[in-house]
PDB file with SEQRES, HELIX, SHEET and CRYST1 records, atoms N, CA, C and O in Angstrom:
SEQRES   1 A   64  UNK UNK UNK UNK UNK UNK UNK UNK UNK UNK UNK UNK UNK          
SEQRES   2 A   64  UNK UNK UNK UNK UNK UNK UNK UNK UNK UNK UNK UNK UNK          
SEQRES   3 A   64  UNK UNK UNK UNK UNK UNK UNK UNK UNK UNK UNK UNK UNK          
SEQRES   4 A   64  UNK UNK UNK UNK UNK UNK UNK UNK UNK UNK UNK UNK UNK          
SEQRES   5 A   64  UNK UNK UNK UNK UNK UNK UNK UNK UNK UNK UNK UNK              
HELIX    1 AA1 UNK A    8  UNK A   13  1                                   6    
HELIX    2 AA2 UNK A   33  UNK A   35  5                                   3    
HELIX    3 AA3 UNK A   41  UNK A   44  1                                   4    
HELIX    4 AA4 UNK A   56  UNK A   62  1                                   7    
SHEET    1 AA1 2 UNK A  14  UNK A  16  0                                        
SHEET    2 AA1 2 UNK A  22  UNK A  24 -1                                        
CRYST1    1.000    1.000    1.000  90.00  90.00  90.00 P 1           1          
ATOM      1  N   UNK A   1       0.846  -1.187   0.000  1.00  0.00           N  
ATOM      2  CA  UNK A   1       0.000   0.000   0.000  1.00  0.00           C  
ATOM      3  C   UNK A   1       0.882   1.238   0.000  1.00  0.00           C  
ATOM      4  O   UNK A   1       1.733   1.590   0.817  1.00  0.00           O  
ATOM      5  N   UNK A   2       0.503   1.751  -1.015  1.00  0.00           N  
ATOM      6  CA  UNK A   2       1.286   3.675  -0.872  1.00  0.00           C  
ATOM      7  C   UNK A   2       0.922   4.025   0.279  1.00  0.00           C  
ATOM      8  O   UNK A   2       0.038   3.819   1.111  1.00  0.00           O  
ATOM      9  N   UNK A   3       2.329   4.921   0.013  1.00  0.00           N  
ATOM     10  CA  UNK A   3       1.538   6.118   1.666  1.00  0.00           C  
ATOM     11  C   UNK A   3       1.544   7.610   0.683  1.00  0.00           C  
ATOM     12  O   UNK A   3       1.991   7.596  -0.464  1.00  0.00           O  
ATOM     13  N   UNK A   4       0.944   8.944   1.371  1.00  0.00           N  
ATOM     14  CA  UNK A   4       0.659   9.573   0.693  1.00  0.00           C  
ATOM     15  C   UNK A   4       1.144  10.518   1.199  1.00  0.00           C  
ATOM     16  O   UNK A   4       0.906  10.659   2.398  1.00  0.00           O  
ATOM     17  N   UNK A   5       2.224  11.797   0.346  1.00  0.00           N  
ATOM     18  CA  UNK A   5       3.112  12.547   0.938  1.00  0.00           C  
ATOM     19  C   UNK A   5       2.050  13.701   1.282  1.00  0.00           C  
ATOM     20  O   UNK A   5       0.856  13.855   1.023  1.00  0.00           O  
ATOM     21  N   UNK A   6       3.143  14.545   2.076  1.00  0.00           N  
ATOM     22  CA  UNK A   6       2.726  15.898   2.526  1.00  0.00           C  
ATOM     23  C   UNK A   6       3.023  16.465   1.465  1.00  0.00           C  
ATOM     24  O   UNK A   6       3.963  16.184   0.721  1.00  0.00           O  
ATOM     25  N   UNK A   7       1.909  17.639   1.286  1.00  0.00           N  
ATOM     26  CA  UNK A   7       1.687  18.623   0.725  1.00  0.00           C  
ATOM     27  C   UNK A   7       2.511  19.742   1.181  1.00  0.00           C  
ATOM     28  O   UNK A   7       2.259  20.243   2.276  1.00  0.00           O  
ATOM     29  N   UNK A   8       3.212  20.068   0.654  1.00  0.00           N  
ATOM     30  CA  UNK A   8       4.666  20.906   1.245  1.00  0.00           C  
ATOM     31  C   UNK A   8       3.769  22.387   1.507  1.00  0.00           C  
ATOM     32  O   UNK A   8       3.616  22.918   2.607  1.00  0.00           O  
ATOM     33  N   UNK A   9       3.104  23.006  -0.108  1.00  0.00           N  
ATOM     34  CA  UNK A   9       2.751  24.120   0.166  1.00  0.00           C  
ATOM     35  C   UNK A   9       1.830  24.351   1.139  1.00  0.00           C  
ATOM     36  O   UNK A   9       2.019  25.332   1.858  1.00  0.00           O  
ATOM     37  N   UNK A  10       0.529  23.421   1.390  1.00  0.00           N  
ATOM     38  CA  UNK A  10      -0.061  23.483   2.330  1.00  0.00           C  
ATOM     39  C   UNK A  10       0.456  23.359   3.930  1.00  0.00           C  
ATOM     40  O   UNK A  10      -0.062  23.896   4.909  1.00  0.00           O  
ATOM     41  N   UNK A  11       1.507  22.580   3.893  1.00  0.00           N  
ATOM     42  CA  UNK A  11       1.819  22.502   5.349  1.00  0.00           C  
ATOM     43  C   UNK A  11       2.416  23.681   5.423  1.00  0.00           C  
ATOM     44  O   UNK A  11       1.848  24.279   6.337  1.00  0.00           O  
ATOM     45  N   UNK A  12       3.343  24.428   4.916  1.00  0.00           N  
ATOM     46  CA  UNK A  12       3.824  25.803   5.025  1.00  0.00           C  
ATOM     47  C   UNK A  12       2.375  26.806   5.901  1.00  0.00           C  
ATOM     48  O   UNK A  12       2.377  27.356   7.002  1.00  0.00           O  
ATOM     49  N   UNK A  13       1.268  26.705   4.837  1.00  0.00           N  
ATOM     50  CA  UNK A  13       0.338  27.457   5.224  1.00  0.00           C  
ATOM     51  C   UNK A  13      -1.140  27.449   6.491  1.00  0.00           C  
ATOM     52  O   UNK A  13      -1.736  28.309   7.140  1.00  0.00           O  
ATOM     53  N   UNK A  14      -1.265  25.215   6.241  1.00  0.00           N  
ATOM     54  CA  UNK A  14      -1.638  25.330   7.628  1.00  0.00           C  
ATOM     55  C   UNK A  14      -0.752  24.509   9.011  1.00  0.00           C  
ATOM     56  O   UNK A  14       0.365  23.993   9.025  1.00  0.00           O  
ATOM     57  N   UNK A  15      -1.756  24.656  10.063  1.00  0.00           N  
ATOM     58  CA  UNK A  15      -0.886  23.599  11.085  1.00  0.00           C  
ATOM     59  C   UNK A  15      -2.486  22.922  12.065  1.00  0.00           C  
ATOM     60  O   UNK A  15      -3.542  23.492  12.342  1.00  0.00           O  
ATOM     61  N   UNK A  16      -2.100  21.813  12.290  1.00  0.00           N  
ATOM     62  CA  UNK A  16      -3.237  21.209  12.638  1.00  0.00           C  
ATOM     63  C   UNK A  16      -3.061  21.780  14.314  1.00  0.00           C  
ATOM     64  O   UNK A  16      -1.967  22.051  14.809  1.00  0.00           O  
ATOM     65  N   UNK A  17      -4.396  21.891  15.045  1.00  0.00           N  
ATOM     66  CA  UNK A  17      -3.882  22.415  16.562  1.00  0.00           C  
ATOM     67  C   UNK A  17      -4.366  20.526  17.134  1.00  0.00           C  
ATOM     68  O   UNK A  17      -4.936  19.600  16.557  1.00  0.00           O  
ATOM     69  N   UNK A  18      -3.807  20.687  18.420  1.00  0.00           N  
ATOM     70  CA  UNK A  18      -4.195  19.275  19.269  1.00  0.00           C  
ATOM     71  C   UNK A  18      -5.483  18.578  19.387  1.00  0.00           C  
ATOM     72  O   UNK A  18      -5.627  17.366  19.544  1.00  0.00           O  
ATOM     73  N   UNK A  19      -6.603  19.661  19.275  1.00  0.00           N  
ATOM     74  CA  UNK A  19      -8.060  19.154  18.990  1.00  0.00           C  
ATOM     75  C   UNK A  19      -7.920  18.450  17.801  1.00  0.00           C  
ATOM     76  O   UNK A  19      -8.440  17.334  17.798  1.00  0.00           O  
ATOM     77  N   UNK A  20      -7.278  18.858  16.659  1.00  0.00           N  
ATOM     78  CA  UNK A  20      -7.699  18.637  15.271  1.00  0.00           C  
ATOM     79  C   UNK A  20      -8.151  19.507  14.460  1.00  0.00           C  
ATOM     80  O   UNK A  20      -8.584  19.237  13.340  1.00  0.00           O  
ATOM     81  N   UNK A  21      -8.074  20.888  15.068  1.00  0.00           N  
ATOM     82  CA  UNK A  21      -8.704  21.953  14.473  1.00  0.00           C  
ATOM     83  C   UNK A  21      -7.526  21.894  13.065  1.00  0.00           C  
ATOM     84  O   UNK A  21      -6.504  21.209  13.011  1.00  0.00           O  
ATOM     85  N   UNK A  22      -7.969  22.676  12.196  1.00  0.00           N  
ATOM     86  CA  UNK A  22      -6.329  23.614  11.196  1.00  0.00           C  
ATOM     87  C   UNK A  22      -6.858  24.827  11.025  1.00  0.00           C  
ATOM     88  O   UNK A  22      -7.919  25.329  10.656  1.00  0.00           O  
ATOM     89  N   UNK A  23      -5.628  25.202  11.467  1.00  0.00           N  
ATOM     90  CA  UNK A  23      -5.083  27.240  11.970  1.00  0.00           C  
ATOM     91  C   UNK A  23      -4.585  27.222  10.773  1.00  0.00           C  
ATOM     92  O   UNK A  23      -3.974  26.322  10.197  1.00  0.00           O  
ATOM     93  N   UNK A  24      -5.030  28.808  10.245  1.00  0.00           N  
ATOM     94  CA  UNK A  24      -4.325  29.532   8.986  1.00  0.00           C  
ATOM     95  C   UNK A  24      -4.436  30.979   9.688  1.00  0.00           C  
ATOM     96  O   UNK A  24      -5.195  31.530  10.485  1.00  0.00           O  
ATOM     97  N   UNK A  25      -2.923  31.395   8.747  1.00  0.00           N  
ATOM     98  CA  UNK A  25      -2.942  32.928   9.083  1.00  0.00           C  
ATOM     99  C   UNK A  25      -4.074  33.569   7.576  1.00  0.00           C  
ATOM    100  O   UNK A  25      -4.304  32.968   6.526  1.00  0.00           O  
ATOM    101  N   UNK A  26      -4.458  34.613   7.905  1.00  0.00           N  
ATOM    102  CA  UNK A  26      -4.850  35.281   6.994  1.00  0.00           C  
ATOM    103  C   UNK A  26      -4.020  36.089   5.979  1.00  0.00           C  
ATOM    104  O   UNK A  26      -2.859  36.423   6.216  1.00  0.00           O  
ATOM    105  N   UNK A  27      -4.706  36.406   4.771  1.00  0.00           N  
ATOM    106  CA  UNK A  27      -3.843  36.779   3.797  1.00  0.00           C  
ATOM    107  C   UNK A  27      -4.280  38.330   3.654  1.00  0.00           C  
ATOM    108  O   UNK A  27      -5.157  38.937   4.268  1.00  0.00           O  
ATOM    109  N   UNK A  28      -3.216  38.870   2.454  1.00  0.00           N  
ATOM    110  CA  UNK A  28      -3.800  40.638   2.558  1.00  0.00           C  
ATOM    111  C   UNK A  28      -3.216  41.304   3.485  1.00  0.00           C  
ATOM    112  O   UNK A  28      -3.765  42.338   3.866  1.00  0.00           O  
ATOM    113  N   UNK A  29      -1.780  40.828   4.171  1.00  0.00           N  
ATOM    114  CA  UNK A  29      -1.615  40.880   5.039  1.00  0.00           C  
ATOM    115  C   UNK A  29       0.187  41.797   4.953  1.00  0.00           C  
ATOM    116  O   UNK A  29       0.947  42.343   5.754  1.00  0.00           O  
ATOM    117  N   UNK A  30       0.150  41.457   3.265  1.00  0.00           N  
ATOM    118  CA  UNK A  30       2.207  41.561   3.137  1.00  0.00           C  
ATOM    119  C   UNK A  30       2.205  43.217   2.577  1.00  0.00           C  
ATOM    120  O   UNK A  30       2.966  43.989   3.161  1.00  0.00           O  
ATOM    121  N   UNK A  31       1.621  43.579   1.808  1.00  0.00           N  
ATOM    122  CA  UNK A  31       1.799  44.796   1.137  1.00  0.00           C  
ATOM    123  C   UNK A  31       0.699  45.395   0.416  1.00  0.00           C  
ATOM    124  O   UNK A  31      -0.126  44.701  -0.179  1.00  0.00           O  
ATOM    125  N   UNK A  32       0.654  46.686   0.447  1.00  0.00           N  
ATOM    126  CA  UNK A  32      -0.549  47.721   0.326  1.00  0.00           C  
ATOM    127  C   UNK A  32      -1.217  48.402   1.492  1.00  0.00           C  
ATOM    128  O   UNK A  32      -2.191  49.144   1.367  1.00  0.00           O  
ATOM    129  N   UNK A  33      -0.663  48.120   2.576  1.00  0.00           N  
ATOM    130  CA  UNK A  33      -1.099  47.944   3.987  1.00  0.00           C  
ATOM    131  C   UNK A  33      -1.462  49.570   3.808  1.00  0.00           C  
ATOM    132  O   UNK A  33      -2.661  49.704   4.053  1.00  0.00           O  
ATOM    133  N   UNK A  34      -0.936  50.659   3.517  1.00  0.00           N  
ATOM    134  CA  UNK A  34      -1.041  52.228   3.497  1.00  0.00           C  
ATOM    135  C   UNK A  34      -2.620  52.635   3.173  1.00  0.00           C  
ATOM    136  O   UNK A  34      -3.126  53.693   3.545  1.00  0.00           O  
ATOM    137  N   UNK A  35      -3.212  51.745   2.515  1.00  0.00           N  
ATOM    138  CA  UNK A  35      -4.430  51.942   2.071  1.00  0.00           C  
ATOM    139  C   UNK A  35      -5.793  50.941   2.458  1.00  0.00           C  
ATOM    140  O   UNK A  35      -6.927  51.057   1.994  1.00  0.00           O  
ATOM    141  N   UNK A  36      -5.336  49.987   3.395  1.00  0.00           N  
ATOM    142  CA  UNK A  36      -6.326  49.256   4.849  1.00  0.00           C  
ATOM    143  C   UNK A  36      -6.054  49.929   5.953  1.00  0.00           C  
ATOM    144  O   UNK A  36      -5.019  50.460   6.356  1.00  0.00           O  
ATOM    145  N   UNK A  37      -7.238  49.826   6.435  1.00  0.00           N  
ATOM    146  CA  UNK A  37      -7.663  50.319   7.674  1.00  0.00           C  
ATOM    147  C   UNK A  37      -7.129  49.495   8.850  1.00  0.00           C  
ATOM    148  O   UNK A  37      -6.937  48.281   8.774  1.00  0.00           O  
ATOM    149  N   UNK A  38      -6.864  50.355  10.119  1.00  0.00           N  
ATOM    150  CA  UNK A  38      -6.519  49.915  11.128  1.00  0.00           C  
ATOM    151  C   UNK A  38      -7.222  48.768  12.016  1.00  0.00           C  
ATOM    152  O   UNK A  38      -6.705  48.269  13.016  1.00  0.00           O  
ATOM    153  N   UNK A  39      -8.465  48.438  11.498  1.00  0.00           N  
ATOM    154  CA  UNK A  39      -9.114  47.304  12.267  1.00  0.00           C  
ATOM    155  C   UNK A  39      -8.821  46.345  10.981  1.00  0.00           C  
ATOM    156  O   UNK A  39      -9.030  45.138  11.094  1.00  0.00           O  
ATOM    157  N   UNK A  40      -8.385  46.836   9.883  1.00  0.00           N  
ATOM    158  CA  UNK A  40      -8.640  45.452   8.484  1.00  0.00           C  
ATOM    159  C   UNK A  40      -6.997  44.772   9.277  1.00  0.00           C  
ATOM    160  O   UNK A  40      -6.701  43.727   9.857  1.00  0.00           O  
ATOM    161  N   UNK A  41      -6.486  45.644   9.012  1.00  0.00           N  
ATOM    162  CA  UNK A  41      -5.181  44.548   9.218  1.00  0.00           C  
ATOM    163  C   UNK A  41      -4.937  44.247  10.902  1.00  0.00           C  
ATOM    164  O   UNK A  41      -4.058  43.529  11.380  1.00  0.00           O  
ATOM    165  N   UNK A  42      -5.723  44.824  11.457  1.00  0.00           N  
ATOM    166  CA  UNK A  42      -5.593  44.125  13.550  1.00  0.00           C  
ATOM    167  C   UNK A  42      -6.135  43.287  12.686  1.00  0.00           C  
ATOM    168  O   UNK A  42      -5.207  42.909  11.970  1.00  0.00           O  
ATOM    169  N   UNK A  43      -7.324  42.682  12.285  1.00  0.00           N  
ATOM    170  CA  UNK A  43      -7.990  41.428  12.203  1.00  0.00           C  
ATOM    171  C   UNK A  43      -7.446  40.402  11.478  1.00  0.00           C  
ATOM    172  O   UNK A  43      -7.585  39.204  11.725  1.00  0.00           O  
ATOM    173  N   UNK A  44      -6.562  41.096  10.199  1.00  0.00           N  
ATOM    174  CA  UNK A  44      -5.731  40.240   9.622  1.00  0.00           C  
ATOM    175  C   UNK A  44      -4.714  39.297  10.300  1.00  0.00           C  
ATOM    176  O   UNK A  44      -4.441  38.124  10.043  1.00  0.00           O  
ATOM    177  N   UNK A  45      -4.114  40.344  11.467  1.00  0.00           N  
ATOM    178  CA  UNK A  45      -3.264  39.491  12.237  1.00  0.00           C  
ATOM    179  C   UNK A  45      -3.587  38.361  13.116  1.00  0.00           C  
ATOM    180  O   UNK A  45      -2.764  37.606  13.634  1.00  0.00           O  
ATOM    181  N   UNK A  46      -4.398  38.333  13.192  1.00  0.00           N  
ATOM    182  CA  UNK A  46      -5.384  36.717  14.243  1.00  0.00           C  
ATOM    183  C   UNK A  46      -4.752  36.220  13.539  1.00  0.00           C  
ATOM    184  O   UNK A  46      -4.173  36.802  12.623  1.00  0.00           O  
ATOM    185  N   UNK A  47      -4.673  34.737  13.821  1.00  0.00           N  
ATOM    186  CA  UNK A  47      -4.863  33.328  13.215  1.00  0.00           C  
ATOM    187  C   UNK A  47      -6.289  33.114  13.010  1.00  0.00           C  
ATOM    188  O   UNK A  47      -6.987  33.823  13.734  1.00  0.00           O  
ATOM    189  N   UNK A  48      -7.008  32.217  12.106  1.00  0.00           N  
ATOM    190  CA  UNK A  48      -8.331  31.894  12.015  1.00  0.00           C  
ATOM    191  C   UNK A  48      -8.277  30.320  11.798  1.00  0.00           C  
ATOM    192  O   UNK A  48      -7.255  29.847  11.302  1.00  0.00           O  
ATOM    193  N   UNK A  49      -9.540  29.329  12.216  1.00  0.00           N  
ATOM    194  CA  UNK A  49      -9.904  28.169  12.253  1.00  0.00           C  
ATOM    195  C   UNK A  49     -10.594  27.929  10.794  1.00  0.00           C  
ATOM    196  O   UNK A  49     -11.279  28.758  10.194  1.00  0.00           O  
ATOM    197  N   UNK A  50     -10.274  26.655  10.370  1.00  0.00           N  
ATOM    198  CA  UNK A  50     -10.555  26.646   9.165  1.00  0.00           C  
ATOM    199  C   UNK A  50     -12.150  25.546   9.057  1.00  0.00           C  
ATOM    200  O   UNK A  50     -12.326  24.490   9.666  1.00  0.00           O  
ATOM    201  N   UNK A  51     -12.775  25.986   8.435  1.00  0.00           N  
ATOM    202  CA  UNK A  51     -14.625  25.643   8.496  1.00  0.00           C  
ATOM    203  C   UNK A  51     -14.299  24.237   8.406  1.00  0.00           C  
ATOM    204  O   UNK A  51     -13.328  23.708   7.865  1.00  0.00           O  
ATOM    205  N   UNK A  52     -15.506  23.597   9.174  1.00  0.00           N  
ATOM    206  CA  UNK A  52     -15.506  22.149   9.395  1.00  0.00           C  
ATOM    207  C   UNK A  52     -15.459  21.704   7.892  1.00  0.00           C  
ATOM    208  O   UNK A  52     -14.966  20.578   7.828  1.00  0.00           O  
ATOM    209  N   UNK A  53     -15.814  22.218   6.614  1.00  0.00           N  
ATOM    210  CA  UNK A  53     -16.092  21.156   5.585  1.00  0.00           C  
ATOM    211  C   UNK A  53     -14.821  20.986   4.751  1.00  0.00           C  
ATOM    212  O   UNK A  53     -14.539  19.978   4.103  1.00  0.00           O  
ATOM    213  N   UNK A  54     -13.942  22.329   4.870  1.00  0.00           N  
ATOM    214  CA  UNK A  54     -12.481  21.729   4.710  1.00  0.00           C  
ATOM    215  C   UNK A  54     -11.606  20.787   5.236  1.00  0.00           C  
ATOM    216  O   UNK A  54     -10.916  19.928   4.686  1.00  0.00           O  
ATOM    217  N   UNK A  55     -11.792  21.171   6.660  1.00  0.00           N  
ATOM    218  CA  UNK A  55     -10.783  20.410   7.557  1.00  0.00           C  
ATOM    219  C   UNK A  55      -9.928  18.931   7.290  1.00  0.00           C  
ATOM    220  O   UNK A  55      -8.731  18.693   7.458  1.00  0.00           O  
ATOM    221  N   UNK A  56     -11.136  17.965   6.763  1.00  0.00           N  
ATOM    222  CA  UNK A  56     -10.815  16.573   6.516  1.00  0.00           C  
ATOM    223  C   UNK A  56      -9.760  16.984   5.328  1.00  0.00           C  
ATOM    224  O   UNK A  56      -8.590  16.660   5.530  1.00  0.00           O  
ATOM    225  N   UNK A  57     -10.110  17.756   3.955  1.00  0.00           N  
ATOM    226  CA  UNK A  57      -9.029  18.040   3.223  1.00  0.00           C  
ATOM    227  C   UNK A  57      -7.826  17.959   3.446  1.00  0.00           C  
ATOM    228  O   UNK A  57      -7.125  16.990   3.155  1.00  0.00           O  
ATOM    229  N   UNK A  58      -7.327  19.352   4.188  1.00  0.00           N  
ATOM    230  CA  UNK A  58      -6.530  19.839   4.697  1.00  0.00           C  
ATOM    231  C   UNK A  58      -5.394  19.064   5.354  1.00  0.00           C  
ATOM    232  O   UNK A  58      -4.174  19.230   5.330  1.00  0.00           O  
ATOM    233  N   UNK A  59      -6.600  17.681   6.269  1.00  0.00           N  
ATOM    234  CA  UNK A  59      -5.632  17.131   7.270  1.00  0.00           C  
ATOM    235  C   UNK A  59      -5.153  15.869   6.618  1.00  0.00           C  
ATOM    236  O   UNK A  59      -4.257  15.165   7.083  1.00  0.00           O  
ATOM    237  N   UNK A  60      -5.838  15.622   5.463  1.00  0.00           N  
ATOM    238  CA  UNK A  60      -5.225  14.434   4.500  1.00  0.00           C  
ATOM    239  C   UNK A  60      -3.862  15.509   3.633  1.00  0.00           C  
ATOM    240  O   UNK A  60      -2.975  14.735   3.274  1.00  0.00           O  
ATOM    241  N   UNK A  61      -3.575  16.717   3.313  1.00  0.00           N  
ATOM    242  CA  UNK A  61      -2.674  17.034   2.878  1.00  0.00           C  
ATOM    243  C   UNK A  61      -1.495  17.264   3.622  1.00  0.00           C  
ATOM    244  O   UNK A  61      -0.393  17.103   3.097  1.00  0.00           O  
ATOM    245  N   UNK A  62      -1.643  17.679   4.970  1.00  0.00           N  
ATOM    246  CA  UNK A  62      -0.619  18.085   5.917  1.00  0.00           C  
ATOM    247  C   UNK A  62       0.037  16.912   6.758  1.00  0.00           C  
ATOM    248  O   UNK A  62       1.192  16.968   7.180  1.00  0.00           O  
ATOM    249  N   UNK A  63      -0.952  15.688   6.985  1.00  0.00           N  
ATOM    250  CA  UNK A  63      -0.739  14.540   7.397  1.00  0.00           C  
ATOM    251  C   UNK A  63      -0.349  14.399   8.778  1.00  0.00           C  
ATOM    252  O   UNK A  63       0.614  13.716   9.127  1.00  0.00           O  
ATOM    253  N   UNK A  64      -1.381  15.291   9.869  1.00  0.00           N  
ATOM    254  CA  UNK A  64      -0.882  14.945  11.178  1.00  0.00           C  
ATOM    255  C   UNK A  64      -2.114  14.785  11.537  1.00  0.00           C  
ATOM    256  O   UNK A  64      -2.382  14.446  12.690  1.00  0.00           O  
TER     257      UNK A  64                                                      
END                                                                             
């Protein structure tokens, strides 16, 4: 039986937390910033949880 590699770019972008959740940073976040607003990019900076109907995706690409 194959095994099935990690998804390099995705693991770069998410990380699974100990529940099983997967954390992503938000994007919109690198340049143009002079012309968002001070609550667009505070909010940008969170981490955010990624919606239950991805998740299974995600955690078959990152493989933890």
């Amino acid at each position: 039986m194959g095994k099935v590699k990690t998804h390099k770019a995705s693991a770069k972008r998410f990380s699974v937390t100990g529940t099983g959740k997967v954390k992503l940073n938000h994007c919109h976040h690198r340049h143009n910033l002079g012309k968002k607003t001070s609550k667009r990019k505070r909010h940008l900076r969170t981490a955010a949880i990624l919606s239950a109907a991805m998740t299974a995706n995600i955690r078959t690409l990152v493989q933890k």
